[in-house]
N, C-alpha and C positions, 0 to 999 in steps of 0.2 A: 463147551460149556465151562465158566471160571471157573475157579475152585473158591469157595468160601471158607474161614474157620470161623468159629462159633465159640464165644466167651462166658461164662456163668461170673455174674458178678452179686454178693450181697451187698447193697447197698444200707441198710436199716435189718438188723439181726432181731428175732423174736423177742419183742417183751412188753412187758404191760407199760402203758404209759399215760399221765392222765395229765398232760399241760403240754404245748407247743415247741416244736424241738425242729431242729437241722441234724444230717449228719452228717459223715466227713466227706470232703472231694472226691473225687477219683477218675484218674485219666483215661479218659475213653479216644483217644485222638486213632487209635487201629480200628476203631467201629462206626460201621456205614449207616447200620436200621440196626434197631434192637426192639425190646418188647421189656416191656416194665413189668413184673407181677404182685400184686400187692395180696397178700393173704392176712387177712382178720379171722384169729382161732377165738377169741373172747370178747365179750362188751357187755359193759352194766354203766348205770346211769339212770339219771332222768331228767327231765328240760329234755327232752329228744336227743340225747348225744351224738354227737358226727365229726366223724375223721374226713378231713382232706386231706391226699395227697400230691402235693406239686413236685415236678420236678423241674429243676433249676439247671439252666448249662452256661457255660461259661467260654468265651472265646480269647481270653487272657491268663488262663491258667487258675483264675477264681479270683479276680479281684472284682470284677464287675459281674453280676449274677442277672440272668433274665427267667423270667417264665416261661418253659419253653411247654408243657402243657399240665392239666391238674383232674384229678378226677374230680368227679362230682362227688356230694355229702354223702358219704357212706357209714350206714347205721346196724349194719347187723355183718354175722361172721359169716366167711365165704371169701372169694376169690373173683379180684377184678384185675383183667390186661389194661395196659396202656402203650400202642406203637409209637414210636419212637421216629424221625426222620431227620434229617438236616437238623442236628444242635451241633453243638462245640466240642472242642475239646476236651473239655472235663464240664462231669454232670455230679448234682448232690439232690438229695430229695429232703422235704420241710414239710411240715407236717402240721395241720392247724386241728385242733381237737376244742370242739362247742360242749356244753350243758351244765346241769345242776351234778356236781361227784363224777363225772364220767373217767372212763378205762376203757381202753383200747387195749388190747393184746393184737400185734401185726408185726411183720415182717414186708423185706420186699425186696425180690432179687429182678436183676438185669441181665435177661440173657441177649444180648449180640452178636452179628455179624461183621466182620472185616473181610 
């Protein structure tokens, strides 16, 4: 049986956020499959506010960026995965945030395998 190691990465660090944002790169090129975790501890608003989360990879080191998947509108606090397969070398996550006032408080870490 291989041996795997297993990497915790924060991608996007806890905090409130209320307009459209990227964060920084980060080299994933030692990781095979990971698991995205997105945690929402807050949200206020109204127009229905929703967070998406995309995650973006990159097979040039980050000059050309693709979609590689995104959750769906997510509107209340709680805890959503996202598995990970075949992206690039380095991954960044973007963040689209909808409604009238809205805030988001999230975070989102990457745990992977190599």
């Amino acid at each position: 049986m291989p041996y795997y190691s297993t990497r915790s990465i924060t991608l996007v660090s806890s905090s409130a956020r209320t307009a459209n944002g990227v964060s920084s790169a980060y080299s994933v090129a030692d990781i095979i499959e990971g698991r995205v975790y997105i945690s929402i501890t807050a949200t206020s608003g109204s127009g229905a506010p929703t967070l998406t989360i995309i995650v973006q990879d990159s097979d040039d080191g980050g000059t050309t960026w693709y979609t590689h998947t995104a959750s769906s509108g997510l509107t209340a606090t709680g805890q959503t995965p996202l598995n990970l397969t075949n992206f690039g070398k380095t991954i960044r996550i973007s963040w689209t945030i909808t409604g009238t006032s809205p805030s988001f408080t999230f975070s989102v870490v990457m745990v992977g395998k190599g």
